[in-house]
N, CA, C and O atoms as a GROMACS GRO file, in nm:
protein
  488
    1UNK      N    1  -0.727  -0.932  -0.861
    1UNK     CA    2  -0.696  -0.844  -0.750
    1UNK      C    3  -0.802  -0.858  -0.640
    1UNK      O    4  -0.782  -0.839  -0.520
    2UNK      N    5  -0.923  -0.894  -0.702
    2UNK     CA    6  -1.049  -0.911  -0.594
    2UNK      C    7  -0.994  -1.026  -0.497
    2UNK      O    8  -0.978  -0.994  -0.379
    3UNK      N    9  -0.963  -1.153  -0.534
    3UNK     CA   10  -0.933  -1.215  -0.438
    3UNK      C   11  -0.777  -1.207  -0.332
    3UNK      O   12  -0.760  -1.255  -0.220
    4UNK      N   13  -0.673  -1.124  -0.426
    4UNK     CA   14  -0.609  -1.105  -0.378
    4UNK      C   15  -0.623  -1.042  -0.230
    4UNK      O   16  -0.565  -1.087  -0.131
    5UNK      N   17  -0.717  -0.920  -0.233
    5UNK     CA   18  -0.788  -0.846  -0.129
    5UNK      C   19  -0.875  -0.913  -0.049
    5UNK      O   20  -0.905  -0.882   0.066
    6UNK      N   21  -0.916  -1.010  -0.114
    6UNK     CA   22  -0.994  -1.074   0.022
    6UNK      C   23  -0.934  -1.110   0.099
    6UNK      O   24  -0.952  -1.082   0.218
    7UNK      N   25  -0.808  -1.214   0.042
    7UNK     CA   26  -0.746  -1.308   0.107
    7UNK      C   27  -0.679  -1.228   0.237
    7UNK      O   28  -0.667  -1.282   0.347
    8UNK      N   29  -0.632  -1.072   0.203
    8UNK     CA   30  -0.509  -0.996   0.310
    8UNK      C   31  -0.594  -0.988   0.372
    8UNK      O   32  -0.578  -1.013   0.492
    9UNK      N   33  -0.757  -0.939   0.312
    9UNK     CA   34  -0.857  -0.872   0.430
    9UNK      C   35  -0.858  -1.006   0.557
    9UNK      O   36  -0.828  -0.990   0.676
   10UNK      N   37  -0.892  -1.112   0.505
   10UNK     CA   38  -0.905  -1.252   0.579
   10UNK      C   39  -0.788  -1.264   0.691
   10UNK      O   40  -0.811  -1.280   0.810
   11UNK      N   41  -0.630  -1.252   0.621
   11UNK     CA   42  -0.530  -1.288   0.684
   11UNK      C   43  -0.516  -1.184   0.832
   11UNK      O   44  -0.483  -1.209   0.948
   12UNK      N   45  -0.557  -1.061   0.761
   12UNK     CA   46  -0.557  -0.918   0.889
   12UNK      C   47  -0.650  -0.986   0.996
   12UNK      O   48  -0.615  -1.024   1.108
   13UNK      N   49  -0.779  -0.996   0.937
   13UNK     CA   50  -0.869  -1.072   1.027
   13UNK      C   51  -0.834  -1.156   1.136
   13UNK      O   52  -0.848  -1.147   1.258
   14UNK      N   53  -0.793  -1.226   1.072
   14UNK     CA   54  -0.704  -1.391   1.136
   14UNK      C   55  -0.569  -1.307   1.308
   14UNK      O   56  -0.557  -1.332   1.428
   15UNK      N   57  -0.493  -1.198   1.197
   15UNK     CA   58  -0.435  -1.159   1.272
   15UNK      C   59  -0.455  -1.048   1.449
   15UNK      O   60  -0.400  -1.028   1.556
   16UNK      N   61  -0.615  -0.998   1.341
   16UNK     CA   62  -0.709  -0.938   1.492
   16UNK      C   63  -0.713  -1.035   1.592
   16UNK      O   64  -0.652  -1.033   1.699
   17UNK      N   65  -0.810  -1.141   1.539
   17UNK     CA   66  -0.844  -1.227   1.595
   17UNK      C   67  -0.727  -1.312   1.705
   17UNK      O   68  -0.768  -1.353   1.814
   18UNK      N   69  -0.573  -1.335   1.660
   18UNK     CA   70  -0.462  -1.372   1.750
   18UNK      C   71  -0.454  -1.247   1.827
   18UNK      O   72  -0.397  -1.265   1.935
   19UNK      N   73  -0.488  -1.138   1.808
   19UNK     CA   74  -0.418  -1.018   1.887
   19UNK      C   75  -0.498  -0.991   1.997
   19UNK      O   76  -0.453  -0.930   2.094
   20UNK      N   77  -0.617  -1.032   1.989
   20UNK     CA   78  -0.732  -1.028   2.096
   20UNK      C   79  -0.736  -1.162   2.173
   20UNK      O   80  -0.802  -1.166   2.277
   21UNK      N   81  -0.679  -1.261   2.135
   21UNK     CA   82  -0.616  -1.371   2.212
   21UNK      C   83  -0.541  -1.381   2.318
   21UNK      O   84  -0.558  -1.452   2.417
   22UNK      N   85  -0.421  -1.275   2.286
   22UNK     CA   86  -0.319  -1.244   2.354
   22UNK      C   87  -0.190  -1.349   2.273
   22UNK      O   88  -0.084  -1.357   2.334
   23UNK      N   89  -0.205  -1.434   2.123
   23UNK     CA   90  -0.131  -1.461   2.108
   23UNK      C   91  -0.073  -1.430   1.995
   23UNK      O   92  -0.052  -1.502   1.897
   24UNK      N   93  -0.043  -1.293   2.016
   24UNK     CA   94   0.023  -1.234   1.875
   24UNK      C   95   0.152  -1.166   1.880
   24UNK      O   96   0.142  -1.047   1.849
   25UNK      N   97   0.236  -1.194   1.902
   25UNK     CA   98   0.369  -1.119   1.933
   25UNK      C   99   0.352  -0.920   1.852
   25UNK      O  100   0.416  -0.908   1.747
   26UNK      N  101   0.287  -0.806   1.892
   26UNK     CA  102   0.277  -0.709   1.855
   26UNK      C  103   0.407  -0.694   1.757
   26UNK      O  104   0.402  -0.701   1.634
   27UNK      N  105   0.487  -0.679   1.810
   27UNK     CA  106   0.649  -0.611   1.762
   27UNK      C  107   0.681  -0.686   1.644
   27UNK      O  108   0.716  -0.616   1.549
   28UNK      N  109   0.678  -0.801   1.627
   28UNK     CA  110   0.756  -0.862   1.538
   28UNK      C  111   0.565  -0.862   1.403
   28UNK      O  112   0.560  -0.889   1.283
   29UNK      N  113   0.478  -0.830   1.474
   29UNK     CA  114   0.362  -0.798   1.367
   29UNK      C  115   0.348  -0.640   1.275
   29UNK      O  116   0.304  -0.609   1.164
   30UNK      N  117   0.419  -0.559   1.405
   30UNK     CA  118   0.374  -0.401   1.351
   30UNK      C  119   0.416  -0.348   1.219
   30UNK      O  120   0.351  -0.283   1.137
   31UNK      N  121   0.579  -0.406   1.214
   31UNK     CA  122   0.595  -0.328   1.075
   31UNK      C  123   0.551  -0.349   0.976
   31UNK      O  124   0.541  -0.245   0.912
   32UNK      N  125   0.500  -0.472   0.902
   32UNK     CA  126   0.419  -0.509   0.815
   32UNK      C  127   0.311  -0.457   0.826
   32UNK      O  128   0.294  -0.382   0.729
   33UNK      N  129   0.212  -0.456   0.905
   33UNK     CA  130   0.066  -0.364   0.923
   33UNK      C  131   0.128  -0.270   0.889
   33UNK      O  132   0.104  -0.265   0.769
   34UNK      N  133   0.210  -0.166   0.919
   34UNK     CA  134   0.205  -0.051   0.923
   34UNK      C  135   0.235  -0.004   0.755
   34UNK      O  136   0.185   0.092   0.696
   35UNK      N  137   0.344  -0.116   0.695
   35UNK     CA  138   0.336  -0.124   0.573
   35UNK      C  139   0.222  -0.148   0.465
   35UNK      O  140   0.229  -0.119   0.346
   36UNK      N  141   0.120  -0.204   0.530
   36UNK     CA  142   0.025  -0.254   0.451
   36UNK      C  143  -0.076  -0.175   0.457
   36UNK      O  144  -0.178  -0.181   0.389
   37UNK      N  145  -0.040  -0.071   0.572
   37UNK     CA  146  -0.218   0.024   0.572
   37UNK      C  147  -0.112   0.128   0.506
   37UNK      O  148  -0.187   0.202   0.441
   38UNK      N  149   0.043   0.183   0.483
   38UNK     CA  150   0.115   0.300   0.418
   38UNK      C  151   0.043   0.294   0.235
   38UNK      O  152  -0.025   0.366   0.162
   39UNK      N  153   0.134   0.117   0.227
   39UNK     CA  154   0.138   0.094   0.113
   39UNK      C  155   0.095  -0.018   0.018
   39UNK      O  156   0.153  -0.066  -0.079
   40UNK      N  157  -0.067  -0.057   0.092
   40UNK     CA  158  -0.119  -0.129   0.027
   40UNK      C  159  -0.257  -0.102  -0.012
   40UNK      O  160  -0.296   0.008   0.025
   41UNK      N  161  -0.369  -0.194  -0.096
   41UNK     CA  162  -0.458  -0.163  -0.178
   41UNK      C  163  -0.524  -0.085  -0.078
   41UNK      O  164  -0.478  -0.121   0.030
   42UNK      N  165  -0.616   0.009  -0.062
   42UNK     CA  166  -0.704   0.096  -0.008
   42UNK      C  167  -0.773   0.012   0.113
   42UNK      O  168  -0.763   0.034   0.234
   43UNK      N  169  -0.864  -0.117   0.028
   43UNK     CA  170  -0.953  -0.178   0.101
   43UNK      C  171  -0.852  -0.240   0.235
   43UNK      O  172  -0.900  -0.239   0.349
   44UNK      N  173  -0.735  -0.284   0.215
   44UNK     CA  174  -0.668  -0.357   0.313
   44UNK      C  175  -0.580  -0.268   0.369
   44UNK      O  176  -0.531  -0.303   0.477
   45UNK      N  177  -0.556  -0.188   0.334
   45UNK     CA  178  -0.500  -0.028   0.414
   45UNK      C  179  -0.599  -0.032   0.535
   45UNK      O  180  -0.550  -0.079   0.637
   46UNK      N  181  -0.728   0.008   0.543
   46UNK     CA  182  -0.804   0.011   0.620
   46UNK      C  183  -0.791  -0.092   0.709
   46UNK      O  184  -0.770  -0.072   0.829
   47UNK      N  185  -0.802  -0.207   0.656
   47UNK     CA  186  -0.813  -0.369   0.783
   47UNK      C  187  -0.657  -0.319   0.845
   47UNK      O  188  -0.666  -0.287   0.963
   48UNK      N  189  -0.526  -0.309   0.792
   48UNK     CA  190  -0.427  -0.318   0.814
   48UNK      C  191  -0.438  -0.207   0.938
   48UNK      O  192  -0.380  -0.241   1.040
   49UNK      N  193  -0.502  -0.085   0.941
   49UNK     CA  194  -0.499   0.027   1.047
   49UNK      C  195  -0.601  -0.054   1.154
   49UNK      O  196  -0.560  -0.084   1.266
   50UNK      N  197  -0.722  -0.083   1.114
   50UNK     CA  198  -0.765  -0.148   1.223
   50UNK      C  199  -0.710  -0.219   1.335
   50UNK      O  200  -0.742  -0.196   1.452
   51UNK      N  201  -0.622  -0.312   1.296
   51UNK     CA  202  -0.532  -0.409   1.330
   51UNK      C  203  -0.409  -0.340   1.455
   51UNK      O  204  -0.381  -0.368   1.571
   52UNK      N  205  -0.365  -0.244   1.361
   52UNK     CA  206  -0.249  -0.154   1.430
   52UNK      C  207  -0.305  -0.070   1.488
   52UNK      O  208  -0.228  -0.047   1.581
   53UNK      N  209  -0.377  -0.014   1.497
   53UNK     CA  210  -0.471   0.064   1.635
   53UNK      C  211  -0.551  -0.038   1.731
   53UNK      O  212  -0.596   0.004   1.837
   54UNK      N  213  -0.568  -0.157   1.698
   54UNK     CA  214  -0.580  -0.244   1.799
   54UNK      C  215  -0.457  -0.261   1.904
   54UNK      O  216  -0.468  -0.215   2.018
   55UNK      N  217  -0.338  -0.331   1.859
   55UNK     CA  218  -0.191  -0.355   1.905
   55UNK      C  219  -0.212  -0.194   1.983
   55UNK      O  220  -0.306  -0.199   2.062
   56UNK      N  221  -0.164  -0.094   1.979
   56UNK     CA  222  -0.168   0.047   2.013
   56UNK      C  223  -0.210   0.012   2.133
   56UNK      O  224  -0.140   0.041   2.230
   57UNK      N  225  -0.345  -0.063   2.151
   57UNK     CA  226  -0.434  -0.020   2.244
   57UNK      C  227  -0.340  -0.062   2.394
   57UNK      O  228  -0.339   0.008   2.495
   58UNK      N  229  -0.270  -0.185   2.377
   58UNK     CA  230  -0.206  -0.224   2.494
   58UNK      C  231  -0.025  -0.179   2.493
   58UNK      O  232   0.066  -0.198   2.575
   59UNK      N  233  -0.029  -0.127   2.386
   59UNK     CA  234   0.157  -0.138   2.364
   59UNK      C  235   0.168   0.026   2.278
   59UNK      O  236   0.221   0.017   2.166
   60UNK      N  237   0.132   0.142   2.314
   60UNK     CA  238   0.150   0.229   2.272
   60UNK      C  239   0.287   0.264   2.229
   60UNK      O  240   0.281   0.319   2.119
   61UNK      N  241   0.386   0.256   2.264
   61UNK     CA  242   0.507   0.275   2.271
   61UNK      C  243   0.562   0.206   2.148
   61UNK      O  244   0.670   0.246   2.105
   62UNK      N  245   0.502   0.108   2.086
   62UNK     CA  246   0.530   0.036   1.959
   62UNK      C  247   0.512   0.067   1.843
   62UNK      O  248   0.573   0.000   1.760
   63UNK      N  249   0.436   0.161   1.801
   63UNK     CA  250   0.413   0.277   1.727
   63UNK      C  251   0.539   0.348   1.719
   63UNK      O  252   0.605   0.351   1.615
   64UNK      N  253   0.572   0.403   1.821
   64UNK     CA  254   0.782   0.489   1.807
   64UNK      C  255   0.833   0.426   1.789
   64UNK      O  256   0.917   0.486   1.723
   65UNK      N  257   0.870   0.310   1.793
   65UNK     CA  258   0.931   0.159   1.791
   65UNK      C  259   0.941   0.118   1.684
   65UNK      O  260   1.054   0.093   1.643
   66UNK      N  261   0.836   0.099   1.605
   66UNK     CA  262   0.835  -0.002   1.459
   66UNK      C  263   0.805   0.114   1.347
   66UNK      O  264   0.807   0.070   1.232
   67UNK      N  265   0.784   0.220   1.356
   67UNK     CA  266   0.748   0.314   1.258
   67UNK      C  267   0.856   0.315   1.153
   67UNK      O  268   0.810   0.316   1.039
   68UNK      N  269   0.988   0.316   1.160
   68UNK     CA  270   1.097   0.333   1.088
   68UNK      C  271   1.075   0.213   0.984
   68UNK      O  272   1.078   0.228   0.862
   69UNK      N  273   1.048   0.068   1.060
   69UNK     CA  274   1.070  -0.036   0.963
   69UNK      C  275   0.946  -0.040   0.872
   69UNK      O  276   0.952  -0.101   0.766
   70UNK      N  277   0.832   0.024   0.909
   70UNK     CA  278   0.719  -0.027   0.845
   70UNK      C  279   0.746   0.116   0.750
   70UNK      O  280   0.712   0.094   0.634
   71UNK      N  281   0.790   0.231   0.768
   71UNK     CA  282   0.806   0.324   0.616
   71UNK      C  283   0.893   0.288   0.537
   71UNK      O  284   0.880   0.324   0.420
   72UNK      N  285   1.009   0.206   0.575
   72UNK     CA  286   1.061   0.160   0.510
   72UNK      C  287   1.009   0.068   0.399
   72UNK      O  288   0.998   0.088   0.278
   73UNK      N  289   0.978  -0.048   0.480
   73UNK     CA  290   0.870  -0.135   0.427
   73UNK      C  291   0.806  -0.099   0.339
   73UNK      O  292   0.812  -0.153   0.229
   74UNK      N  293   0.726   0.008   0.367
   74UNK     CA  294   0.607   0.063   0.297
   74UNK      C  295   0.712   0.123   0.152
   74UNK      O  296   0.703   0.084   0.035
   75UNK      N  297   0.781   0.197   0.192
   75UNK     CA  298   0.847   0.259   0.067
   75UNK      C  299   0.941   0.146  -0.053
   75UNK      O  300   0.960   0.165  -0.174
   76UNK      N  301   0.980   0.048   0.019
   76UNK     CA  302   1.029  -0.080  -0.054
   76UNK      C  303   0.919  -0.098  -0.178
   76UNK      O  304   0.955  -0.099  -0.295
   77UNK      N  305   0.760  -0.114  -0.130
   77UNK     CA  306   0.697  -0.203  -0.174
   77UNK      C  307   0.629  -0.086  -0.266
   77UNK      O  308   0.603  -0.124  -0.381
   78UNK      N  309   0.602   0.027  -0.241
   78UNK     CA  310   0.568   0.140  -0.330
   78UNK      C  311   0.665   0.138  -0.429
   78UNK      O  312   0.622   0.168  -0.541
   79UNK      N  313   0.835   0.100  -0.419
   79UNK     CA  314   0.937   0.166  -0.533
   79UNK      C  315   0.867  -0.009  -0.614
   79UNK      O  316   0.799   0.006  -0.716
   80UNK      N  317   0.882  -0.109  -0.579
   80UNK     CA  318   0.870  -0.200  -0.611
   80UNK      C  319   0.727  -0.231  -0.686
   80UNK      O  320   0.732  -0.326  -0.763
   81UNK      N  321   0.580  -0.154  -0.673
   81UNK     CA  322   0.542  -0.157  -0.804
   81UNK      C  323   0.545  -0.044  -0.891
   81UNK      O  324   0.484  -0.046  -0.998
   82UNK      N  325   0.614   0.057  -0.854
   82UNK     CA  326   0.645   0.195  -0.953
   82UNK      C  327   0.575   0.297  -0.914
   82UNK      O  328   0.576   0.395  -0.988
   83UNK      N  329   0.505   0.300  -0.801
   83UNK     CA  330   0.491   0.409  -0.755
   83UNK      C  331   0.567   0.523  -0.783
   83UNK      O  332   0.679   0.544  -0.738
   84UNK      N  333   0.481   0.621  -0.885
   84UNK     CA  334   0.547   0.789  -0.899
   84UNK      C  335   0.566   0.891  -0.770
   84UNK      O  336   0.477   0.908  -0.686
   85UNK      N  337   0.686   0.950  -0.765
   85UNK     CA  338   0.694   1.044  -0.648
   85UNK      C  339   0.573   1.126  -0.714
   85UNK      O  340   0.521   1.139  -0.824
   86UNK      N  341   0.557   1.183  -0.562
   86UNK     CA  342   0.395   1.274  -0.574
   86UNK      C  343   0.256   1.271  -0.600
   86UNK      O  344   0.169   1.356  -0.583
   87UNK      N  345   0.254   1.118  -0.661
   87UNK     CA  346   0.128   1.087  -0.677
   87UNK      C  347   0.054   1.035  -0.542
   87UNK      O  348  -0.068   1.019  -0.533
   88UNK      N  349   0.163   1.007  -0.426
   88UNK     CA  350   0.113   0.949  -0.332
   88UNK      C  351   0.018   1.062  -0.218
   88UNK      O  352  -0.086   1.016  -0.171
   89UNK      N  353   0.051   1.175  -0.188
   89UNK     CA  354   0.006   1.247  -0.204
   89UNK      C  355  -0.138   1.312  -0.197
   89UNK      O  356  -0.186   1.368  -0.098
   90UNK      N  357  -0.196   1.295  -0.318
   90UNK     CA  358  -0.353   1.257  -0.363
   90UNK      C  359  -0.424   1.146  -0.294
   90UNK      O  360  -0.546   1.134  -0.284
   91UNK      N  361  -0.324   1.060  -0.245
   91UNK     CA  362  -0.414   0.943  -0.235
   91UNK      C  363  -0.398   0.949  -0.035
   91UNK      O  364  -0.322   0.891   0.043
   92UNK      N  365  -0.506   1.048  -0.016
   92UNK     CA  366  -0.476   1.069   0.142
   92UNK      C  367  -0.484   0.927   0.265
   92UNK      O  368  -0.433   0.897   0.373
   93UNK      N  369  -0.572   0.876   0.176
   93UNK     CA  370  -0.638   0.721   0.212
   93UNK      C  371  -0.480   0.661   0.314
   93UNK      O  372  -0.478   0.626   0.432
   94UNK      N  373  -0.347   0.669   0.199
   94UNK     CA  374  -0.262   0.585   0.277
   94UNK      C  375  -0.182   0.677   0.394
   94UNK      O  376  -0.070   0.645   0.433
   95UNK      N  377  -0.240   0.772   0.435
   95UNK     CA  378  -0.212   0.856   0.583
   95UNK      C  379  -0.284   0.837   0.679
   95UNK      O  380  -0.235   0.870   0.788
   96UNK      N  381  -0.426   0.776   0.680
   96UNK     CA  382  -0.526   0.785   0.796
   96UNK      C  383  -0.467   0.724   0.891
   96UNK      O  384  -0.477   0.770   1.005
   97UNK      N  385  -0.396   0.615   0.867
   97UNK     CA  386  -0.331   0.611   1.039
   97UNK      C  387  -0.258   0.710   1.089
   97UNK      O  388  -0.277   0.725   1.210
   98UNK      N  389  -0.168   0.795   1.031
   98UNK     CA  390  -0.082   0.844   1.120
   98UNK      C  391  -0.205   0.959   1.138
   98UNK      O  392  -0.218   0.983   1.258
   99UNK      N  393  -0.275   1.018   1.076
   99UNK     CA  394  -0.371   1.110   1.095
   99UNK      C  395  -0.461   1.110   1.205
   99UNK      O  396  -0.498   1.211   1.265
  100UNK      N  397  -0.503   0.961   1.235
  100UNK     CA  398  -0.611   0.927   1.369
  100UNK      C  399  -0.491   0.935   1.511
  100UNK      O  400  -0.496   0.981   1.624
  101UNK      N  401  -0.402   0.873   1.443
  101UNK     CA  402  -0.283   0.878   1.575
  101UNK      C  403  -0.273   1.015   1.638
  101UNK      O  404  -0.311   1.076   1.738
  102UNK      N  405  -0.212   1.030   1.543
  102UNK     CA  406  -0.211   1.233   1.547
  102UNK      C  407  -0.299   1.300   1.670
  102UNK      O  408  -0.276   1.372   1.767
  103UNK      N  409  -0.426   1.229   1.602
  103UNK     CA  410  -0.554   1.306   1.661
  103UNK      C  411  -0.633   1.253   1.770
  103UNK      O  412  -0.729   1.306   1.826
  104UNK      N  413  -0.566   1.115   1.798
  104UNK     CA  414  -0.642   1.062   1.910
  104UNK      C  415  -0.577   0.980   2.021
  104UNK      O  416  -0.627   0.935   2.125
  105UNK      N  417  -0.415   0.971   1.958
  105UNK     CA  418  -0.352   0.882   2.067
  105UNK      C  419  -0.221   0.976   2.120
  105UNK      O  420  -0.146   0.947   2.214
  106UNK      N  421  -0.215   1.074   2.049
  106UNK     CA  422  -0.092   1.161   2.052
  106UNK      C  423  -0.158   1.262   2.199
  106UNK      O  424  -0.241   1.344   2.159
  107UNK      N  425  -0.138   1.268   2.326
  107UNK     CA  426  -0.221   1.333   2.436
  107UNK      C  427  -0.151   1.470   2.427
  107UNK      O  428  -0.195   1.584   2.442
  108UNK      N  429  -0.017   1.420   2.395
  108UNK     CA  430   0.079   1.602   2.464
  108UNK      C  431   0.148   1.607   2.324
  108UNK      O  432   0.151   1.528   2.229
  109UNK      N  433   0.212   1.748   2.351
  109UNK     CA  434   0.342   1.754   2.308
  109UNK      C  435   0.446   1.719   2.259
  109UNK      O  436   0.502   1.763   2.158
  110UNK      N  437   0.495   1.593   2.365
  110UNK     CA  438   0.609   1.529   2.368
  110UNK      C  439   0.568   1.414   2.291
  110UNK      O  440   0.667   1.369   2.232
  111UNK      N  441   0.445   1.336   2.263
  111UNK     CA  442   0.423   1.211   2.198
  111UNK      C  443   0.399   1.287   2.043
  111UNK      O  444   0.446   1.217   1.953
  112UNK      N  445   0.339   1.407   1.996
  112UNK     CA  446   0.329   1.408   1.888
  112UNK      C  447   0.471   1.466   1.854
  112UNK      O  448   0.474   1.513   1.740
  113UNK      N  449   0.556   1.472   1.904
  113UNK     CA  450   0.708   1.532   1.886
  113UNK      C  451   0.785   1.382   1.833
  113UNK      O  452   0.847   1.359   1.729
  114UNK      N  453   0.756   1.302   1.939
  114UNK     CA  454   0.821   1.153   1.921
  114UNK      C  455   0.783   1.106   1.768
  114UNK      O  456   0.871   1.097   1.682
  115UNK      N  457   0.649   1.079   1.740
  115UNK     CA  458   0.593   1.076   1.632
  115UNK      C  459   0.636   1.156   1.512
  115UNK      O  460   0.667   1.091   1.412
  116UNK      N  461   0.642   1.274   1.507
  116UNK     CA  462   0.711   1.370   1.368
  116UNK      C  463   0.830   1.298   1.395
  116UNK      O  464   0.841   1.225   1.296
  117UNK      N  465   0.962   1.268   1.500
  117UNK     CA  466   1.072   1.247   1.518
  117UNK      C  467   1.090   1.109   1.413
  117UNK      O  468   1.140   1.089   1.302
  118UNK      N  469   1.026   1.035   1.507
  118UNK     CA  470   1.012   0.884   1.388
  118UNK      C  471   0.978   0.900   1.260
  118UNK      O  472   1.022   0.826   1.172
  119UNK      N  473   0.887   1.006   1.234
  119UNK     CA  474   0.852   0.972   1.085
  119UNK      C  475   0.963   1.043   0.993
  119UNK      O  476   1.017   0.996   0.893
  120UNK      N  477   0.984   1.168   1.052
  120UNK     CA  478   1.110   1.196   0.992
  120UNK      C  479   1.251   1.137   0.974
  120UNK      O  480   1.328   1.164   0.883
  121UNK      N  481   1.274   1.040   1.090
  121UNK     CA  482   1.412   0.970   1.060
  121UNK      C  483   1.390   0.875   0.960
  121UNK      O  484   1.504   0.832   0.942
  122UNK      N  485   1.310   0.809   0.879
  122UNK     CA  486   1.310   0.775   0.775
  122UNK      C  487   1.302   0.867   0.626
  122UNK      O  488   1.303   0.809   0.518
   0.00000   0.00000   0.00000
């Protein structure tokens, strides 16, 4: 599992690194990040939010946009290694993105409305 984690940490890396290029297509990148910081190992949860609060920085609007596919995503890959309902929960770790969003990119009203809206239609 150690190298497994390096390798995503590396690949996220790789993927900063195109996104600060300017050659990273955001949209067709987000839902996977968003899947991978929901519903993946802790350590690469973290790189995976890094990544997607990078993208954010120029394409805010992609966040309302890709949120549906990446809980999806995320919930695919949770049923898929047996993730128990409710245990997820405890493990607050796989919320800090929507939590920093919440708290730092959400300005009004109407964006943290958009945001509950998306997360709820999944």
């Amino acid at each position: 599992q150690t190298r497994v984690m390096a390798a995503a940490n590396h690949a996220l890396g790789a993927l900063e690194s195109l996104s600060q290029l300017g050659v990273l297509h955001p949209a067709s990148a987000m839902s996977g990040l968003l899947a991978a910081s929901f519903a993946g190992i802790q350590a690469v949860s973290e790189s995976a939010k890094r990544v997607v609060l990078r993208l954010l920085e120029s394409s805010p609007q992609l966040l309302f946009n890709r949120l549906g596919a990446g809980v999806q995503s995320a919930a695919a890959r949770l049923a898929h290694d047996g993730a128990q309902h409710g245990t997820l929960v405890v493990q607050k770790w796989r919320f800090a993105l929507i939590v920093e969003v919440w708290g730092e990119r959400c300005e009004n009203q109407q964006a943290r409305h958009r945001l509950l809206g998306a997360l709820l239609e999944e």
